[in-house]
N, C-alpha and C positions, 0 to 999 in steps of 0.2 A: 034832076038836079035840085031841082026845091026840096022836094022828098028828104032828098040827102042833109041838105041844111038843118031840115028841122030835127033832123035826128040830132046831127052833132050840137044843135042848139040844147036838144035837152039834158046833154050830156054837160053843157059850160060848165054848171052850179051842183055837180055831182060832185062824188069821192073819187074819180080820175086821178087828181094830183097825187090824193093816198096809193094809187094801183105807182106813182114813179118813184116812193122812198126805195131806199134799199131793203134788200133783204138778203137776210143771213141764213145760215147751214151753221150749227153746232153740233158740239158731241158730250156727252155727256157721260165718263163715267159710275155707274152704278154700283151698288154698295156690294155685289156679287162679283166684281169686276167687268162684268159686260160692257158695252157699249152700246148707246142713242144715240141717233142721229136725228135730229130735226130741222124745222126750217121758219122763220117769224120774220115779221119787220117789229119787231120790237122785242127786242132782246131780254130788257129789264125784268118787264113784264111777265113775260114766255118764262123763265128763272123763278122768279116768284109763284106764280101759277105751279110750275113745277114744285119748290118745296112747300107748296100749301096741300100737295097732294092732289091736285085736282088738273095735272096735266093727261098728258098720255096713259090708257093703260096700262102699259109696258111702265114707264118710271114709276109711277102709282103703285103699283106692285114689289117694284125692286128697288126702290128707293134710289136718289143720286146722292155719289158723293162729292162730285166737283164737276164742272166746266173745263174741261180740257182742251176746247177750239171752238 
């Protein structure tokens, strides 16, 4: 039991609370028609990333042209 404690103890001051935001599933139309499907807790960000080019290979390649969900 001690054992146990000190483990969840070193967890207190961790990124834990980060593992409970939410997280999302989009899709992403591409500029070929395709569809991406991805997944973030940070949506904004995940978006931007994306049109800076330096997301996914797949987008990176075929470019998006909107957030469809």
């Amino acid at each position: 039991m001690r054992r146990f404690l000190g483990i969840r103890n070193q967890y207190k001051h961790s990124s834990i609370p980060d593992l409970m935001q939410p997280w999302y599933v989009y899709i992403l139309e591409c500029y070929d028609e395709s569809l991406y499907t991805g997944i973030t807790n940070d949506i904004d960000k995940r978006m931007q990333t994306h049109k800076a080019g330096k997301g996914s290979k797949y987008v990176r390649a075929k470019g998006f042209r909107e957030l469809l969900h």
